[in-house]
FIROFI-158401 format. One line per 8 residues: number of its first residue (from 1); for each residue x, y, z of N, C-alpha, C. Coordinates in steps of 0.2 Angstrom, whole numbers, m for minus. Layout:
# FIROFI-158401
NUM = X Y Z X Y Z X Y Z; ...
# end
This chain:
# FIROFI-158401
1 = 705 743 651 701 747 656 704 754 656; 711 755 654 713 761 657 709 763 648; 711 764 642 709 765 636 699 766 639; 698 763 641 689 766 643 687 770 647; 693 770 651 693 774 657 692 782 654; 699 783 649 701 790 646 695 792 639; 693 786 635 688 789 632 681 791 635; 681 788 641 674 790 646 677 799 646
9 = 683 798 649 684 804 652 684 810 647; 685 808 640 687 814 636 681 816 630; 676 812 633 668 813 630 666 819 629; 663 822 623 663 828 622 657 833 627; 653 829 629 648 830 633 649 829 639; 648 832 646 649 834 652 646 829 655; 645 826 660 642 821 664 638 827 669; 631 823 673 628 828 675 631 831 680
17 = 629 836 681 635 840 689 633 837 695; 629 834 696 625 831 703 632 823 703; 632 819 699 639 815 698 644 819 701; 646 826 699 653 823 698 654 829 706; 648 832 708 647 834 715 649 825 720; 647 823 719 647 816 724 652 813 722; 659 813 716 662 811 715 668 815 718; 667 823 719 672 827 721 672 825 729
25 = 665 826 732 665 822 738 668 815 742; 668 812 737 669 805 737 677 803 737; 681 809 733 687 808 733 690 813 737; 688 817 744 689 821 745 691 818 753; 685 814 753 683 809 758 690 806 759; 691 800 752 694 797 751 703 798 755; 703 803 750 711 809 750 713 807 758; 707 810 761 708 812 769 709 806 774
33 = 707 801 772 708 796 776 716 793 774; 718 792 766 723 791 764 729 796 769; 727 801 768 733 807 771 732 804 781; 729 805 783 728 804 790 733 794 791; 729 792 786 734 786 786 742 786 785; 743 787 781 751 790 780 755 795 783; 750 799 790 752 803 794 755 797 799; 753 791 800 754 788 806 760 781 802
41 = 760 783 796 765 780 795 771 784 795; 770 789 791 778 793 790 775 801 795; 775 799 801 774 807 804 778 813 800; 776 818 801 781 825 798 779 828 791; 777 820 786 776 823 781 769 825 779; 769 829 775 762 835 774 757 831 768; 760 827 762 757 822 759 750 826 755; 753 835 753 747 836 751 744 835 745
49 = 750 831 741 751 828 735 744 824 732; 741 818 738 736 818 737 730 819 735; 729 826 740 723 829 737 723 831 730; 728 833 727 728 833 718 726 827 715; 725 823 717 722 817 712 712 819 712; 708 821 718 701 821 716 701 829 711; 707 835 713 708 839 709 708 838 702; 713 832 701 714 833 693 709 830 689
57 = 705 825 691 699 820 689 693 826 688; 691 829 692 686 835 693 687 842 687; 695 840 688 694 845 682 693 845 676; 698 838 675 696 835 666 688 834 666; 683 832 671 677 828 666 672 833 668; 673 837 672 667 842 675 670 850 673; 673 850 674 674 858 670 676 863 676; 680 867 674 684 874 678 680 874 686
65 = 672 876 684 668 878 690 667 875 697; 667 868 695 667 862 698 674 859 701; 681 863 698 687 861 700 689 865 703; 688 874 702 688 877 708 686 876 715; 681 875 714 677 871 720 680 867 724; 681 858 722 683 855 722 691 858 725; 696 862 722 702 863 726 702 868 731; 696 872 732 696 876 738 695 869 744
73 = 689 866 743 688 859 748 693 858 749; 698 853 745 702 850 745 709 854 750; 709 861 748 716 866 752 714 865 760; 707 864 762 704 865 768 704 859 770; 702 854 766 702 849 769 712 848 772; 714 849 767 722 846 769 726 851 773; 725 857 774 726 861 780 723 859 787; 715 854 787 714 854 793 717 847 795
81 = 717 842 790 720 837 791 728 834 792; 734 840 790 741 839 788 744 837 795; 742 839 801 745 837 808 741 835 811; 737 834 809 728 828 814 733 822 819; 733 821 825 726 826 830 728 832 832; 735 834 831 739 841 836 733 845 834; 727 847 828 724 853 828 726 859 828; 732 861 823 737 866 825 735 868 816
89 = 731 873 817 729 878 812 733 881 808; 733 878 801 740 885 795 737 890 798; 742 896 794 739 900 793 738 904 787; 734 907 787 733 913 780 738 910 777; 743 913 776 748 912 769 748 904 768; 747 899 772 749 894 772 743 890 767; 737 893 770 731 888 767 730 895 761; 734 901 760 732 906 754 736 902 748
97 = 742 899 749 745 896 745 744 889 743; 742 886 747 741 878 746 733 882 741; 729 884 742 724 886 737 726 888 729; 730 892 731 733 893 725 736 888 720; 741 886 723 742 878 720 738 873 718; 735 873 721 728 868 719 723 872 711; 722 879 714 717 881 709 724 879 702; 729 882 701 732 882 696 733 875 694
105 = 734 871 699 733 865 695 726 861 693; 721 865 694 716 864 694 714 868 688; 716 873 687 716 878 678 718 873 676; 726 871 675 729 867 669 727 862 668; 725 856 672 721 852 671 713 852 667; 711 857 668 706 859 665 706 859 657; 711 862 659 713 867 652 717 862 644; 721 858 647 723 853 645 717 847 643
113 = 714 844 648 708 841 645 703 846 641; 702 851 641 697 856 636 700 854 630; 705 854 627 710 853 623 712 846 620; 709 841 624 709 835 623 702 831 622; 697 835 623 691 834 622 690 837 614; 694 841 615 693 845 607 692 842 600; 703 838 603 705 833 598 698 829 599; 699 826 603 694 819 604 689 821 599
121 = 684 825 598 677 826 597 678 827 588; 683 832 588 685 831 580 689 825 577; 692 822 580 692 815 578 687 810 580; 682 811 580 676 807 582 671 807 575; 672 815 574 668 819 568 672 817 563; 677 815 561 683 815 555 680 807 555; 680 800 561 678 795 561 671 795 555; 667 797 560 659 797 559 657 799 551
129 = 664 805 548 662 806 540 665 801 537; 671 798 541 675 793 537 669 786 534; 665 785 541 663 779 541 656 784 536; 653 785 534 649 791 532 649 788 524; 657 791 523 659 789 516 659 783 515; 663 779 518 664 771 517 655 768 515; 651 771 521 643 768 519 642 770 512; 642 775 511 640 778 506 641 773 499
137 = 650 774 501 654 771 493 652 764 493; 650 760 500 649 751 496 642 753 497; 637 758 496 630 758 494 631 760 486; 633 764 485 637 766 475 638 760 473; 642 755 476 646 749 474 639 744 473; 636 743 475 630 737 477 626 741 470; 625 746 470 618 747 465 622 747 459; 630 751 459 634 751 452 634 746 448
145 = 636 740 454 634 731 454 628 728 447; 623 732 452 618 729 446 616 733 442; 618 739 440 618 742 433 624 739 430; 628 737 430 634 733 425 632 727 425; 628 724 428 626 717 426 616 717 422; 616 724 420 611 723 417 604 720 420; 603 724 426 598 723 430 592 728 428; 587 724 427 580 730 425 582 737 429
153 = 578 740 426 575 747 427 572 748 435; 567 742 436 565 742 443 568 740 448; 572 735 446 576 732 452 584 738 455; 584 743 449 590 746 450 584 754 455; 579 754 453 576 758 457 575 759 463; 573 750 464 572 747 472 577 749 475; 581 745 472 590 746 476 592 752 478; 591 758 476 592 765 473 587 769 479
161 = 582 767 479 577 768 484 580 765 492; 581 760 493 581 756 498 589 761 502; 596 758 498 601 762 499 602 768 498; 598 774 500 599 779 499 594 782 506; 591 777 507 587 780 515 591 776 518; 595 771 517 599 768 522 605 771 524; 609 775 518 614 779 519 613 788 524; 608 790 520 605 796 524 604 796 530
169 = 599 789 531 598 790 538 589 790 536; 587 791 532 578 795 533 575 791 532; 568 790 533 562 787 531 559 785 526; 561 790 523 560 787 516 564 789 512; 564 786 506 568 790 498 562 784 492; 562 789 488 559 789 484 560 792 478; 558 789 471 559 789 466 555 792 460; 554 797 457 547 797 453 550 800 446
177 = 545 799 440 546 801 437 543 806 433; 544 811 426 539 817 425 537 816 420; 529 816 419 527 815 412 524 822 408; 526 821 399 526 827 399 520 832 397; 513 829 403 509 834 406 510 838 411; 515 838 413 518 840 421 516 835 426; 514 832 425 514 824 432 520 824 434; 518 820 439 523 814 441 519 810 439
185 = 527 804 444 523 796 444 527 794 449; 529 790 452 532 786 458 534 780 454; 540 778 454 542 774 451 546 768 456; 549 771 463 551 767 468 549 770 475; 551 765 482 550 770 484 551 764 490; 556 768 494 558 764 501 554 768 508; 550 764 512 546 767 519 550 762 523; 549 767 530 551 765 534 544 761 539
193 = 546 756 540 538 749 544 537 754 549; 530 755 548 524 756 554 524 762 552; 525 766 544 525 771 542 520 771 535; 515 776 534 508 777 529 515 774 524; 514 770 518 516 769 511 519 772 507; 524 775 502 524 778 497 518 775 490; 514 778 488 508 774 483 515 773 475; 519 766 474 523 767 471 518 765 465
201 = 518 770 459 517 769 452 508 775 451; 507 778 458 503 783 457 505 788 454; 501 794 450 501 798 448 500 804 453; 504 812 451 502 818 455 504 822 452; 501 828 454 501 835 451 507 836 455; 508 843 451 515 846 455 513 852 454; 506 854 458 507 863 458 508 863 466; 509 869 469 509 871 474 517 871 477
209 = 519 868 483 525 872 485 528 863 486; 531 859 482 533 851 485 539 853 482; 545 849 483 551 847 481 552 844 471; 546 840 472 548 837 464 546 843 460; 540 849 463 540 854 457 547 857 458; 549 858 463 556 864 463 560 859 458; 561 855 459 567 852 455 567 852 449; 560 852 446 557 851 439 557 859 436
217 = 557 866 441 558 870 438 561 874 437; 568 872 443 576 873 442 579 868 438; 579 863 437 582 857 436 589 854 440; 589 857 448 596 855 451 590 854 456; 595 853 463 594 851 470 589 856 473; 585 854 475 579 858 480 579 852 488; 578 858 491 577 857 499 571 860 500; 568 859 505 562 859 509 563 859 519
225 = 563 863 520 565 860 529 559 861 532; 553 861 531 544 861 533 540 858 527; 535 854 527 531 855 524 525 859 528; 526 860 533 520 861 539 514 867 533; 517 870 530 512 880 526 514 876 519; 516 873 517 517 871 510 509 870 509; 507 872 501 501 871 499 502 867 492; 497 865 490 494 859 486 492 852 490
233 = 492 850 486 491 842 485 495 839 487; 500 838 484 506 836 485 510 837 491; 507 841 496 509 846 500 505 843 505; 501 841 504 496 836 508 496 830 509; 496 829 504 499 822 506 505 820 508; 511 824 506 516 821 511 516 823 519; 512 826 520 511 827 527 505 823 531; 502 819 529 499 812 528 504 806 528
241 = 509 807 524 515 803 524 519 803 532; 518 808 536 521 807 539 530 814 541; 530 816 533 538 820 531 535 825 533; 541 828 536 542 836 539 546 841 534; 551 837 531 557 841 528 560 834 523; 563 835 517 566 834 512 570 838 508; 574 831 504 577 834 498 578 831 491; 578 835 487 577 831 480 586 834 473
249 = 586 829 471 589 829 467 587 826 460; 589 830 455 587 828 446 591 823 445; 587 820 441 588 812 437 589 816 429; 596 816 430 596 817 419 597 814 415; 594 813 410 595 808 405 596 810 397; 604 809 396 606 811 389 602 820 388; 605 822 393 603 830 394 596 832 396; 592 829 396 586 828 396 584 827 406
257 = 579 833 407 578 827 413 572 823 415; 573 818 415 569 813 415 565 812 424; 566 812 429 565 814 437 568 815 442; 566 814 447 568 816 455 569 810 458; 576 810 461 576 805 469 576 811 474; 572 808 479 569 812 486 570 808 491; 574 813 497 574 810 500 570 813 508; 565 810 513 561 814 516 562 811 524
265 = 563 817 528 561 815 535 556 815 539; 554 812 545 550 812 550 552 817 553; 556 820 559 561 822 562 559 831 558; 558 835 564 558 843 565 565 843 561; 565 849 557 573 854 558 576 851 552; 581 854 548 583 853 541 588 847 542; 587 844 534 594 838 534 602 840 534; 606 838 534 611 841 536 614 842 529
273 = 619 847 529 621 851 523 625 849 518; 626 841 517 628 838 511 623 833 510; 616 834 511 612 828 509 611 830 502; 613 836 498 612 836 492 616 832 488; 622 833 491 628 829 487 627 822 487; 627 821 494 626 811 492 619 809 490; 612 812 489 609 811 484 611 813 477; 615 817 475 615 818 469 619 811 466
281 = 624 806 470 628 803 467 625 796 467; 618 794 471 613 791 468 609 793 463; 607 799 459 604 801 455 608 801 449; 615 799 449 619 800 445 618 792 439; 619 789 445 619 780 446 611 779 442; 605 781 446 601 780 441 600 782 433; 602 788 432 602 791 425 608 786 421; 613 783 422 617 779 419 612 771 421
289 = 609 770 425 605 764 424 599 766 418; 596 770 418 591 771 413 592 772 406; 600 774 406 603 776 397 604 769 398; 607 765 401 609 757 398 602 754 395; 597 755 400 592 751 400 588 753 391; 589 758 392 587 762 385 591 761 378; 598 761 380 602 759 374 600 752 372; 602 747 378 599 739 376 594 738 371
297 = 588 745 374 582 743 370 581 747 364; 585 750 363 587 754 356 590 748 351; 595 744 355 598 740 352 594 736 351; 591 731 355 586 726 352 582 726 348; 579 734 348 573 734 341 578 736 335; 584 739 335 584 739 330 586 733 327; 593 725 331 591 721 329 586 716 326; 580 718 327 572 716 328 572 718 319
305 = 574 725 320 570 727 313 576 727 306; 583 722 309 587 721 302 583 713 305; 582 710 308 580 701 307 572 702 302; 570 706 305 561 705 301 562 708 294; 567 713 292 569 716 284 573 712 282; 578 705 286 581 698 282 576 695 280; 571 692 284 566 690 282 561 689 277; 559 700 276 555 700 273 559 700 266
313 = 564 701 264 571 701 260 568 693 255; 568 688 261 570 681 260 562 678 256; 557 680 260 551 681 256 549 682 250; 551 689 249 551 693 241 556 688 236; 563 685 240 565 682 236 560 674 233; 559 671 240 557 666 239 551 667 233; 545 672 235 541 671 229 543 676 223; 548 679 222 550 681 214 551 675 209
321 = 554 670 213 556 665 211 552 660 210; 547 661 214 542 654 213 539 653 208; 536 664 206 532 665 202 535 668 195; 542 667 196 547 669 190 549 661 187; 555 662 190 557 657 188 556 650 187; 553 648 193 550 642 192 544 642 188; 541 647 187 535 645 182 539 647 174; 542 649 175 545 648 168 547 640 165
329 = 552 639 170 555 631 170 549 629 170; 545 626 172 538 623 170 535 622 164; 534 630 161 533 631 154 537 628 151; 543 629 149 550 628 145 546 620 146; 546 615 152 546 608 151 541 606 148; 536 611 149 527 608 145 530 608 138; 535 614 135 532 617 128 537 609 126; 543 607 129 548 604 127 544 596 126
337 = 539 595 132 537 588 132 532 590 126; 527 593 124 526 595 118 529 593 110; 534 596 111 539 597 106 540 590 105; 543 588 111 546 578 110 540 574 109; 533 575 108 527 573 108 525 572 99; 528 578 98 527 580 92 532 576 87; 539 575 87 544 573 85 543 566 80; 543 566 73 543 558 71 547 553 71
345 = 544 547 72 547 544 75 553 538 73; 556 541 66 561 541 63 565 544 66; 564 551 68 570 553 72 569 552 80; 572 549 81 573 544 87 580 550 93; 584 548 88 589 555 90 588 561 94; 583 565 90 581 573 92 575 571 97; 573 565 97 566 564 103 571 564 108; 577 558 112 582 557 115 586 563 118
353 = 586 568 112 589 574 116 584 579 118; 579 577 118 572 583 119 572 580 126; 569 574 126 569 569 132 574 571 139; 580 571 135 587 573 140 582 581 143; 584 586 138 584 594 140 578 594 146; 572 590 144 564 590 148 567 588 156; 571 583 157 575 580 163 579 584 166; 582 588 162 587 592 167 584 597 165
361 = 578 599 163 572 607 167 569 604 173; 568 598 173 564 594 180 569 594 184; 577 592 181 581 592 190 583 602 193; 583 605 188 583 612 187 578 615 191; 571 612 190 568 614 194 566 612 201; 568 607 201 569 603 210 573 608 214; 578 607 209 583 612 213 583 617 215; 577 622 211 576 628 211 573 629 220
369 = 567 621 219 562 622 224 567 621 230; 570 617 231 574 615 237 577 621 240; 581 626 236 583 633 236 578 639 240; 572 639 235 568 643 239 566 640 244; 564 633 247 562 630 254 568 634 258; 575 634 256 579 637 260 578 642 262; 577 647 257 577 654 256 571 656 264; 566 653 261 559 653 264 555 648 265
377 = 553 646 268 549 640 264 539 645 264; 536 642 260 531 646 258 525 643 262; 525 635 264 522 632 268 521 637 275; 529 638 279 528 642 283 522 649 285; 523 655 278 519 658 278 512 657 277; 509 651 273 502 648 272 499 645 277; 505 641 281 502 637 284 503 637 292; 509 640 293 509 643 301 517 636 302
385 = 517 638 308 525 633 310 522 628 310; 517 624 316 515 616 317 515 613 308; 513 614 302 513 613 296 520 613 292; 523 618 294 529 619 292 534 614 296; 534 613 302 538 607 305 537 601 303; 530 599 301 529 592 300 531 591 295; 533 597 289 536 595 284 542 596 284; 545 600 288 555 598 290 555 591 292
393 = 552 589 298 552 580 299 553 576 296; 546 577 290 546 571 285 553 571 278; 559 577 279 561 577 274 568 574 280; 569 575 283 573 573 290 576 564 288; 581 564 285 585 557 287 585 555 291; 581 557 299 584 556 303 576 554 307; 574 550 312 566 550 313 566 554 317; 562 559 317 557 562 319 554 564 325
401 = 554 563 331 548 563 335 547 570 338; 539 573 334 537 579 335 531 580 341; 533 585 347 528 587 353 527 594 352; 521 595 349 519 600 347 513 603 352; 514 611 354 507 612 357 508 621 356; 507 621 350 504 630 349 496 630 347; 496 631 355 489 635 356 487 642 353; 494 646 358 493 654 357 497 656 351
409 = 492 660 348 495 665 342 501 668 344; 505 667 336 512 671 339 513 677 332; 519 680 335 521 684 329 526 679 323; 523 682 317 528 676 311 535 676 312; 539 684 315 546 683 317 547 677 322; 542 675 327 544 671 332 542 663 329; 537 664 325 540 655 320 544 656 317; 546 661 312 551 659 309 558 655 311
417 = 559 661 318 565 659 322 565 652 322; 558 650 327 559 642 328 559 638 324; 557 640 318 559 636 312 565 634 311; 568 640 308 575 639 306 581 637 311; 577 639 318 583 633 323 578 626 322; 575 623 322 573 617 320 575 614 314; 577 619 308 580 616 303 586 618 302; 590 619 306 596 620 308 600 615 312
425 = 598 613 317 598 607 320 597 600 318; 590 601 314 591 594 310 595 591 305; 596 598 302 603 596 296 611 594 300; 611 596 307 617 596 307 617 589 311; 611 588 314 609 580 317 612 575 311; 608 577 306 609 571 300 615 572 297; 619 577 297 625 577 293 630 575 299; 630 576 304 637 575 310 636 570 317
433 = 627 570 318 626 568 325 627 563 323; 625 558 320 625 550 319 620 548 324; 614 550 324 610 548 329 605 543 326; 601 542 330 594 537 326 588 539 329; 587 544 332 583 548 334 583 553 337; 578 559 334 578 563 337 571 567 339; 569 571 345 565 574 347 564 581 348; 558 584 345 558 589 343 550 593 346
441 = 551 596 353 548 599 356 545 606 356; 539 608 355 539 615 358 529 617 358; 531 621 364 528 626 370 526 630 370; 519 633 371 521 640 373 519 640 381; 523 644 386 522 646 393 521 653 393; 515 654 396 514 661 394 514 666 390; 519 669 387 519 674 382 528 671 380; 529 665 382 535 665 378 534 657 374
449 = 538 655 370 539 650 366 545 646 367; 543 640 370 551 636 373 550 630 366; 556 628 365 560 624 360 564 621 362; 562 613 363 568 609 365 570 603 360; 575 602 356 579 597 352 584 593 354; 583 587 356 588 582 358 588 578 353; 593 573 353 597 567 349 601 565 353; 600 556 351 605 552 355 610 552 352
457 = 615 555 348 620 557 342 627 555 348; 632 554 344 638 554 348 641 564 353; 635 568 352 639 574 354 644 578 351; 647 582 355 653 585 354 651 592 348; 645 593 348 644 601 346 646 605 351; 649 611 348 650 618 349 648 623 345; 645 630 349 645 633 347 649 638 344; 657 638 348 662 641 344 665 641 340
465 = 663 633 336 667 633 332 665 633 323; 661 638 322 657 641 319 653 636 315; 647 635 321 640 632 319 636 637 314; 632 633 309 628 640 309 620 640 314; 621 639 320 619 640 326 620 647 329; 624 646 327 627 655 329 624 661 329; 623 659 321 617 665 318 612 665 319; 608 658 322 603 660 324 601 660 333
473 = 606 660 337 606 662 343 608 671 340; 610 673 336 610 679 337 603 680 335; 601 678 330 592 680 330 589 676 336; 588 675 340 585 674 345 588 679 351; 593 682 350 594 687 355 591 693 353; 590 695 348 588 700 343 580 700 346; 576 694 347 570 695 349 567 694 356; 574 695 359 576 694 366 574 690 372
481 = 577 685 366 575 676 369 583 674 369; 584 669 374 591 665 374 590 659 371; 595 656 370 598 650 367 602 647 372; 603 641 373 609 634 374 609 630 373; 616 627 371 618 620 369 622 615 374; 620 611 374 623 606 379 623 598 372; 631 598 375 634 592 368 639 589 371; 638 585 377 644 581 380 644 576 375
489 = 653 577 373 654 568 371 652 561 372; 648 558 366 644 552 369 638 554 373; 634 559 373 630 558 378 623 561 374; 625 565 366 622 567 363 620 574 364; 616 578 361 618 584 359 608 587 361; 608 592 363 601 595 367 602 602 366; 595 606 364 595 613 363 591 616 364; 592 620 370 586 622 373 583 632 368
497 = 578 634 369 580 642 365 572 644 369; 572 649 371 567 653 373 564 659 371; 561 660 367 558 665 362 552 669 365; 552 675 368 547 679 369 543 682 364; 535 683 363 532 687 360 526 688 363; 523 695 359 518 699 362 512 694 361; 508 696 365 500 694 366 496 695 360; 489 688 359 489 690 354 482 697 353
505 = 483 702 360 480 706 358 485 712 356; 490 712 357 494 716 355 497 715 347; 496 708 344 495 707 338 491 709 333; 486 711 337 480 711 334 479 719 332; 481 721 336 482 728 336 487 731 331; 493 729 331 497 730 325 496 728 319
# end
């Protein structure tokens, strides 16, 4: 109580004078009755001690004006009341000094809470930017959050948007970008309910007098404290929005500026004189989410385009071979079975080693084949994945069971992929799993490609322990699809892989 007592009393703002008029009254009142009482307990004493208490109160929370006052009442009241009932009147010097007393105590009490309302008030302000920064640094921490965990471009906008009006205080913030006609674009954009919309992912010009052209033609911090005479378009519109005044900060990207966070108020009169700083350290945060987001996707295509030149690599080898070397081994056999054709039949010997040589160009050429199936298989490119799996199945020591449903055209990188994890799996099925069955799924949902492989195999795959599954979840991250294994002991082994690709209008185009 007393702690609420003294922060009431040390408020930087005055309570109104009509209060503290009726409070000065009230204890004045008080005083006198107290003093008139204690006159009939302890006669003789004067007790003007008292009357210093509605003094000292009057002067802390109402100020000098009102404490003068109050101790001129108070000298007159305790000069008329100090011998009540005798009505034996001080005189001049009596009630000139008790006045004086009272005003001086009624200065330093003033003057002392002047002083103590000061502290108060600058610590209240030193609080409010403490608390200011703390909001700020766990709103940095929450977006920083999800730019380390590789969250989209959008969802780092939203958040970026959303905690940057929530920090400032304003109505809106918003996001946009500059295309290089001189537009914008609106790329996020947090409003405040019951308030016209930010249009996020519209286009606008940037002539006339807005914030994103200032930004764009300095390249640092613009402020606006009116839209009221501002012209354009864009000038219009945010006054249809609702904004009076904002402020924007640049978005850089690898030197480059790529846009504006804005931040805008309803509210007459400028924003306060570090709104540029704590937007800028939201604008900081997005341009380091937009280089990740950028790198990842520098990084992916370029893994993209070392898997599709392994590939095509693997192709070229496969038919160098097919139509080299294997059609040579073929020749060689015809000319050879020829030759042993021809052989009389006294020499029994050189027929026997003709026969041998024809045999091992036929195992020579088996081998060849099986090679290039590895390499590539040629089925694949002729005949599409569905054709190419039913023929991994049938060569599978292991039975088979194929659920097939490609409807939608894909890219040849995205069967291949699933090829080579289906013939990856299968071989390691039949070499390790010891199963007696295995199922061999795949989907497409929407624009991506699901693959699921189970076996009732005893289990216990790893990926760490250098599958060559490995290499092909890195090709499937490459085309920026995931993979997992799940291979409890005894419970058999399951492989799920989810592969993206483009439409096939976008196929069609390329």
């Amino acid at each position: 109580m007393r702690a609420h007592v003294l922060s009431w009393s040390m408020r930087p703002t005055t309570p109104p004078l009509p209060l503290g008029v009726a409070v000065a009254a009230f204890f004045i009142a008080a005083e006198s009755v107290l003093v008139l009482w204690l006159g009939q307990i302890a006669p003789g004493n004067a007790f003007g001690v008292v009357y210093l208490l509605g003094v000292l109160v009057v002067s802390t929370v109402w100020g000098l004006g009102l404490a003068v006052t109050t101790s001129v009442a108070s000298a007159i009241a305790f000069g008329y009341f100090q011998n009540w009932p005798e009505q034996s009147s001080p005189t001049a010097v009596q009630n000139g000094v008790t006045i004086a007393v009272f005003l001086c105590v009624a200065l330093l009490a003033n003057t002392l809470a002047a002083v103590a309302r000061s502290h108060a008030a600058e610590a209240n302000r030193r609080r409010r930017a403490a608390d200011l920064v703390a909001q700020q640094q766990a709103a940095l921490r929450r977006v920083a959050t999800l730019v380390a965990r590789g969250a989209t471009s959008s969802e780092v906008f939203s958040a970026v948007a959303y905690e940057s009006a929530r920090c400032l205080g304003v109505v809106n913030a918003s996001l946009f970008r500059y295309a290089p006609d001189g537009s914008g674009r609106f790329v996020a954009a947090r409003d405040e309910p019951g308030l016209p919309r930010m249009p996020v992912g519209e286009r606008f010009t940037l002539e006339g007098e807005n914030i994103a052209a200032m930004v764009l033609r300095t390249g640092g911090t613009a402020r606006m404290d009116s839209h009221d005479q501002a012209t354009g378009s864009a000038a219009a519109r945010i006054r249809e929005l609702g904004l009076r005044s904002g402020v924007g900060a640049p978005i850089v990207v690898d030197g480059h500026l790529w846009g504006a966070i804005v931040a805008g108020s309803s509210r007459r009169g400028p924003l306060p004189a570090d709104t540029e700083e704590r937007l800028a350290e939201f604008a900081d945060l997005v341009a380091t989410a937009i280089a990740n987001t950028e790198a990842r996707a520098e990084l992916t295509a370029s893994r993209a385009r070392i898997v599709a030149a392994a590939d095509e690599a693997r192709r070229r080898i496969e038919r160098d071979l097919h139509d080299g070397a294997q059609q040579r081994l073929v020749s060689l056999g015809l000319a050879l079975r020829t030759a042993e054709a021809s052989v009389p039949p006294e020499l029994t010997t050189l027929e026997a080693q003709l026969s041998d040589v024809v045999q091992g160009l036929v195992g020579v050429s088996d081998e060849l084949r099986e090679i290039c199936r590895g390499i590539h298989p040629a089925i694949l490119s002729k005949g599409g994945l569905g054709p190419a799996l039913k023929a991994l199945a049938r060569r599978c020591t292991v039975p088979v069971n194929l659920d097939l449903n490609l409807g939608t055209p894909m890219p040849e990188s995205t069967e291949t992929a699933a090829y080579y994890i289906a013939a990856e799996a299968l071989t390691n099925t039949a070499k390790h799993a010891r199963a007696t069955e295995v199922t061999v799924r795949i989907t497409t949902v929407g624009h991506q490609l699901q693959l699921s492989i189970r076996d009732d195999g005893i289990g216990g795959a790893d990926l760490a322990k250098g599958s060559g599954l490995v290499g092909l979840r890195d090709r499937i991250e490459a085309l920026g699809g995931r993979m997992e294994l799940t291979s409890h002991p005894g419970e058999g082994t399951s492989l799920q892989a989810g592969i993206p690709f483009a439409t096939s209008a976008a196929i069609s185009e390329e």
